[in-house]
C-alpha positions as CSV (number, residue, x, y, z in Angstrom):
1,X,0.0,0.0,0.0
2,X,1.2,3.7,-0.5
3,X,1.0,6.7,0.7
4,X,-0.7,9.1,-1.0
5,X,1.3,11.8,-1.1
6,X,3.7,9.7,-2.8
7,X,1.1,9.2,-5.6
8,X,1.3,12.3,-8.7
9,X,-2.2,12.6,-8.9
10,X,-1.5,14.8,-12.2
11,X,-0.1,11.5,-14.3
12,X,-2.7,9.2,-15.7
13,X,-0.9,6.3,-16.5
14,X,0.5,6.6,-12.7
15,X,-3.1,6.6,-11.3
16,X,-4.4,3.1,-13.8
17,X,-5.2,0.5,-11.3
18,X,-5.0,2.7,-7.9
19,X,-7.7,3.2,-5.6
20,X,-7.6,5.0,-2.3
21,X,-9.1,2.5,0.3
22,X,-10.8,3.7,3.6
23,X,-13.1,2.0,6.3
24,X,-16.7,2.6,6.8
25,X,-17.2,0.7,9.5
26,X,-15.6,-2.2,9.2
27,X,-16.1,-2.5,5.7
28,X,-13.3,-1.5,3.4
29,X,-13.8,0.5,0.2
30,X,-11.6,1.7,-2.5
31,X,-12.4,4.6,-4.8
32,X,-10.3,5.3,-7.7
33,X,-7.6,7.8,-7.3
34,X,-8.5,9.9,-10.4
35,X,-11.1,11.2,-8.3
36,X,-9.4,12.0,-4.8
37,X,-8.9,15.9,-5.1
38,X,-7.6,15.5,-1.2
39,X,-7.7,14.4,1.9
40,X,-8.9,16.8,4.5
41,X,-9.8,16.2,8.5
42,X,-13.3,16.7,9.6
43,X,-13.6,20.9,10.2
44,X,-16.9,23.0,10.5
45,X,-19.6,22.0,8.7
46,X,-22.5,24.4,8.1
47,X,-25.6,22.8,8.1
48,X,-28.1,23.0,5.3
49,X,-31.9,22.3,6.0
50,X,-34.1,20.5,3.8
51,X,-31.9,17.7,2.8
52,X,-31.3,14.1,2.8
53,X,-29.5,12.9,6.6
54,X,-26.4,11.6,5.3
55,X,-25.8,15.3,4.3
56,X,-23.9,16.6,6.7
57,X,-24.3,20.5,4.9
58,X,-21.2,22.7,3.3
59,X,-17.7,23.4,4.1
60,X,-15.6,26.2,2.9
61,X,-12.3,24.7,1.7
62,X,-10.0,27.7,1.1
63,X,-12.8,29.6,-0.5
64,X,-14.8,26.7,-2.6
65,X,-18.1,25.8,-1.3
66,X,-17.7,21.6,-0.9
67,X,-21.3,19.7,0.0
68,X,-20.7,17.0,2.4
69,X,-22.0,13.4,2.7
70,X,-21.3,11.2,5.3
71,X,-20.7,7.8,3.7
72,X,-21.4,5.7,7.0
73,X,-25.1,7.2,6.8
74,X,-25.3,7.0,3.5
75,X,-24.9,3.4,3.4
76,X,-27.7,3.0,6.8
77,X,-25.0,2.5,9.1
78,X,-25.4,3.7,12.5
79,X,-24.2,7.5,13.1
80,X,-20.8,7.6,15.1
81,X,-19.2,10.7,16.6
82,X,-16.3,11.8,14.6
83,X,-12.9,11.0,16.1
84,X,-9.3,12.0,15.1
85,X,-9.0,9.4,12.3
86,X,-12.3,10.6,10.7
87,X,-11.5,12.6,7.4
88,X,-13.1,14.2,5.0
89,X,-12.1,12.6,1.2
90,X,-13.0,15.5,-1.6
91,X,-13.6,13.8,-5.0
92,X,-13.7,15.4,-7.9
93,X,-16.8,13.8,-10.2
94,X,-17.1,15.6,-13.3
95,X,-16.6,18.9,-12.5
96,X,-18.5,18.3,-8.9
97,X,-16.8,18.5,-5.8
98,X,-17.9,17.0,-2.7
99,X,-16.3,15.7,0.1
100,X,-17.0,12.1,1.7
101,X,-16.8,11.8,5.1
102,X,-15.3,8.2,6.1
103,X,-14.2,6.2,9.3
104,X,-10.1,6.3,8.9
105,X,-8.3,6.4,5.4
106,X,-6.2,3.2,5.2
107,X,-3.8,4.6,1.7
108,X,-3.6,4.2,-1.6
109,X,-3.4,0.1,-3.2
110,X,-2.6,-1.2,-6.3
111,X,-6.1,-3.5,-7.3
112,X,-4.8,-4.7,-11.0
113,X,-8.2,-5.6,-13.6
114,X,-7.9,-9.0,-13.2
115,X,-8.3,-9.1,-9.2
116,X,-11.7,-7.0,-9.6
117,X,-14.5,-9.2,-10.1
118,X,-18.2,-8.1,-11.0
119,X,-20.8,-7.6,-7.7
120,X,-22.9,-10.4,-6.9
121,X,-26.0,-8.4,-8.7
122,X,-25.1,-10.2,-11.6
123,X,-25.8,-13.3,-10.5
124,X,-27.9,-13.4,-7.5
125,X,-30.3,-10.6,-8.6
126,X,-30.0,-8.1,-5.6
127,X,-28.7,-5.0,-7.0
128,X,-26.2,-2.7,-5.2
129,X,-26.1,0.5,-7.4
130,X,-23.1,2.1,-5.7
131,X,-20.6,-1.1,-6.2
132,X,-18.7,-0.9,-9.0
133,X,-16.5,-3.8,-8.3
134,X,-15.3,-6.1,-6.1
135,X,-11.4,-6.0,-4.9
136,X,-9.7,-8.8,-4.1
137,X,-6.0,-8.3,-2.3
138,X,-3.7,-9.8,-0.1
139,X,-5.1,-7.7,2.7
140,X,-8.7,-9.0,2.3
141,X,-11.2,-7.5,-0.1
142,X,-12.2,-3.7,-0.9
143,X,-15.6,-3.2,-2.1
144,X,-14.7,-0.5,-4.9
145,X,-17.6,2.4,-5.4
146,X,-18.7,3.7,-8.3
147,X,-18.8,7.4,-7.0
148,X,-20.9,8.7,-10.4
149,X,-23.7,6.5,-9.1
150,X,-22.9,8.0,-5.1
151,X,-22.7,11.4,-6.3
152,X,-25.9,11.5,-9.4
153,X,-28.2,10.4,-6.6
154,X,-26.6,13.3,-3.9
């Protein structure tokens, strides 16, 4: 696994087959890095009424407006207080921002195309719209989001 700041997030052949993993829980998930903008720890959020629970509201992040989702509520976990290893991951998803708020960030992992297999929707009928793929690695498996899905439905 690497660290991400040792990942050039500018060079797209250097991002192919990355994903930055995290926990939700104890769940792991990977996202691909082409869409991690940064990682950020939890700060003021402003609350915004009228919306869905797992929106937590807005940040200001150096003077961008960033809507922000907690992932743990968004998948009908429980809610848990935020602790120092809770962080806020902006992704960048054609041209929208918005930052995910997750249990701990575990790093960046190589996941190569043949170790992702299909989810079980395929086969067993039950439909999980925001898994892309299904990671499997030496450290146990990563259930890898498909954040256009995540972020059309915000």
């Amino acid at each position: 696994m690497q660290d991400l700041a040792d990942v050039d997030l500018m060079d797209e052949d250097v991002m192919l087959g990355k994903y930055l993993t995290f926990l939700v829980g104890d769940v792991a998930y990977g996202i691909e890095i082409s869409y991690v903008v940064e990682i950020i720890s939890v700060q003021e959020i402003t609350l915004v009424p009228h919306t869905h629970a797992y929106v937590k509201g807005i940040i200001n992040l150096r003077g961008k407006i960033i809507p922000v989702m907690d992932v743990r509520l968004r998948f009908n976990k429980e809610q848990q207080e935020y602790d120092d290893r809770t962080c806020i991951v902006v992704v960048d998803v054609q041209g929208t921002g918005i930052g995910l708020i997750v249990d701990t960030v575990r790093g960046v992992m190589n996941i190569a195309d043949e170790e992702i297999t299909d989810p079980a929707s395929h086969k067993s009928g039950y439909e999980n719209r925001y898994i892309k793929g299904i990671g499997k690695t030496q450290q146990g498996v990563k259930l890898l989001l498909n954040l256009e899905r995540l972020v059309a439905d915000y």
